[in-house]
C-alpha positions as CSV (number, residue, x, y, z in Angstrom):
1,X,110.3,89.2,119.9
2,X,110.0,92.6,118.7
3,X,111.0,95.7,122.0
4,X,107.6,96.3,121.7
5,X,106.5,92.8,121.9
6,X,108.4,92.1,125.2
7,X,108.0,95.3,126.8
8,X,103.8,94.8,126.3
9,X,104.6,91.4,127.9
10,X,106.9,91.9,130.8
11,X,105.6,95.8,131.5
12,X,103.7,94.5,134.9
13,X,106.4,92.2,136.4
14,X,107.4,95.1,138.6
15,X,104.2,97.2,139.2
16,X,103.8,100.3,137.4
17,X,107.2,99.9,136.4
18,X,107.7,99.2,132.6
19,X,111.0,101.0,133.1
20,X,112.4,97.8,133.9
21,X,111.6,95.7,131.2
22,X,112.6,99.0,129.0
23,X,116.0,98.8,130.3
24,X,116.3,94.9,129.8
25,X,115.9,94.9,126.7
26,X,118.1,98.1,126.1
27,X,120.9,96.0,127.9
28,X,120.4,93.4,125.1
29,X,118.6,90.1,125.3
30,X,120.7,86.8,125.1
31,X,120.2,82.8,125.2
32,X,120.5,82.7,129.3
33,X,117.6,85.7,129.7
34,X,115.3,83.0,127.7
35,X,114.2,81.4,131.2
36,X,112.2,82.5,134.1
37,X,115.2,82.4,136.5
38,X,117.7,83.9,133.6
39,X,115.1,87.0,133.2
40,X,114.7,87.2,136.7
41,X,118.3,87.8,137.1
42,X,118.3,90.5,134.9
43,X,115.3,92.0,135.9
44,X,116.9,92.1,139.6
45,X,120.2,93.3,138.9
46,X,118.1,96.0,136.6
47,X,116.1,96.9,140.0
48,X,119.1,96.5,142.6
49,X,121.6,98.9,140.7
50,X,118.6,101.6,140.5
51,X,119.9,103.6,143.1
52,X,117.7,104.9,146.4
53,X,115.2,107.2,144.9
54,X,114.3,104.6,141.8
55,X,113.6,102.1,144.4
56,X,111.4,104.3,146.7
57,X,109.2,105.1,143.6
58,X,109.1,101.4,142.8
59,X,107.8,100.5,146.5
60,X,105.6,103.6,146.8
61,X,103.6,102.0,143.3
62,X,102.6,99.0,145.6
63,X,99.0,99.2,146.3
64,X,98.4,98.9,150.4
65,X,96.7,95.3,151.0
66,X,93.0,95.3,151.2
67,X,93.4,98.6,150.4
68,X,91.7,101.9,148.9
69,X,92.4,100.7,145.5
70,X,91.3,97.4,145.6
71,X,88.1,98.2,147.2
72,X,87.4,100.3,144.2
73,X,88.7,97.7,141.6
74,X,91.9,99.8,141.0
75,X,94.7,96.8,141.5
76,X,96.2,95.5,138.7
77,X,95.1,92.5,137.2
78,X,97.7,90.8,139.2
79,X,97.7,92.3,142.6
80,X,93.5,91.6,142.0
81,X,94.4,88.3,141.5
82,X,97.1,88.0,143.9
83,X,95.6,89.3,146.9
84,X,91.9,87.3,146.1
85,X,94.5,83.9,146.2
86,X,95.7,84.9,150.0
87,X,91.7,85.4,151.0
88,X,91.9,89.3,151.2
89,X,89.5,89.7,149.3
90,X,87.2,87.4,152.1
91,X,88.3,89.4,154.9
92,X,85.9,90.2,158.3
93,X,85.2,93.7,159.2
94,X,87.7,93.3,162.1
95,X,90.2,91.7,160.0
96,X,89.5,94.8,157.4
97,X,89.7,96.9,160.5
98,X,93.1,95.5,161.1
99,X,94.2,96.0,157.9
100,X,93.4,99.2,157.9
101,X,95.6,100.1,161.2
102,X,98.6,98.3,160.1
103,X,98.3,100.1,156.5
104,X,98.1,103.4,157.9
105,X,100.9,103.0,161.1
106,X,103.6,101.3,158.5
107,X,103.1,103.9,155.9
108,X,103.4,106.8,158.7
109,X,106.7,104.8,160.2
110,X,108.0,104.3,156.9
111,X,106.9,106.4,154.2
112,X,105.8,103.4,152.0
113,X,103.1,100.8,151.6
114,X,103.8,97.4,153.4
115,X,104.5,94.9,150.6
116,X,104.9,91.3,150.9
117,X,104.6,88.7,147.9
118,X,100.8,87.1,149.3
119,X,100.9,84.0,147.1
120,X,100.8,81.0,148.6
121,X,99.7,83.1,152.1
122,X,96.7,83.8,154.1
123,X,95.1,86.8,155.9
124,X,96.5,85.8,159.2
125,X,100.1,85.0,158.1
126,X,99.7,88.5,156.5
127,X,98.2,89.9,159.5
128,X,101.1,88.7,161.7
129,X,103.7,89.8,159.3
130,X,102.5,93.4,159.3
131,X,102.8,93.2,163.4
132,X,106.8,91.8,162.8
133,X,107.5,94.3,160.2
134,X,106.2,97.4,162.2
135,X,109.5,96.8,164.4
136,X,112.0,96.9,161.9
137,X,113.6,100.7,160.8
138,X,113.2,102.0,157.9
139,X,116.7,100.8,156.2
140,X,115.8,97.2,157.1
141,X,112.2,97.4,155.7
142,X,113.4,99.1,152.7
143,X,115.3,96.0,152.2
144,X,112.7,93.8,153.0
145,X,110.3,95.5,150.7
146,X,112.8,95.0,147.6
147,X,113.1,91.4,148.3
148,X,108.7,90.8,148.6
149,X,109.1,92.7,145.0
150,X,111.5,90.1,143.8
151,X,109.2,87.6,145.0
152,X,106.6,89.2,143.0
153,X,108.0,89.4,140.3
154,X,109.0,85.7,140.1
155,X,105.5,84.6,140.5
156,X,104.9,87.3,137.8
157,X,106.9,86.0,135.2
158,X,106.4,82.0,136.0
159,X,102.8,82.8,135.7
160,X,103.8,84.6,131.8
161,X,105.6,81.7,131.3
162,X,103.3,79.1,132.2
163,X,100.7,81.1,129.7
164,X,103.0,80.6,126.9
């Protein structure tokens, strides 16, 4: 696969960030990267070794949950999807409500959006995890925030993989 070739592919893996893929393939491709958990171990090594402020930009890309954006059709194709496969997409007015309070109080605590990997979940697991999150400080859910990315990303490139 040409850079171009595997950039195009694995741009969206980390949203909005292409800067990882770049760099992957910078570092040089080999046998063991040819797998879903071999590339994921690049990619995360890539993203852990970014330092602070890379990593801030990287969480701040995150769209909020039943969010701004995705009321206006703004997500990605795979936050769309991923958020429509944990019900967001189907929530009430008071769960939209809620959604709306927790979006707005975590991103005032911590200067971020909330970001959790919402495949396999559903509204009120989400719900519940925003409520537990909101108690952590802000070097914890920084943490926590890298790791829902790595999730993401996983699902991300088993669902490329699966494709081809």
């Amino acid at each position: 696969m040409k850079q171009e070739e595997f950039i195009a592919r694995f741009r969206d893996v980390y949203e909005h960030s292409p800067w990882v893929a770049e760099q992957a393939w910078l570092r040089g491709l080999e046998a063991e990267h040819d797998t879903v958990a071999g590339l994921g171990a690049l990619f995360r090594e890539i993203v852990d070794n970014a330092g602070e402020q890379k990593l801030m930009v990287l969480v701040r890309v995150h769209p909020d949950l039943a969010g701004k954006a995705a009321m206006r059709g703004e997500l990605t194709v795979e936050s769309t999807s991923e958020q429509a496969g944990a019900g967001i997409d189907q929530c009430s007015e008071e769960e939209f409500k809620q959604f709306q309070q927790y979006n707005n109080a975590y991103r005032e605590k911590f200067g971020f959006p909330f970001v959790m990997a919402v495949k396999g979940s559903n509204r009120r697991a989400i719900l519940n995890a925003f409520r537990q999150r909101l108690r952590n400080n802000p070097a914890t859910e920084l943490v926590s925030a890298i790791k829902e990315i790595h999730k993401i990303a996983t699902f991300r490139l088993e669902q490329i993989a699966a494709h081809d």
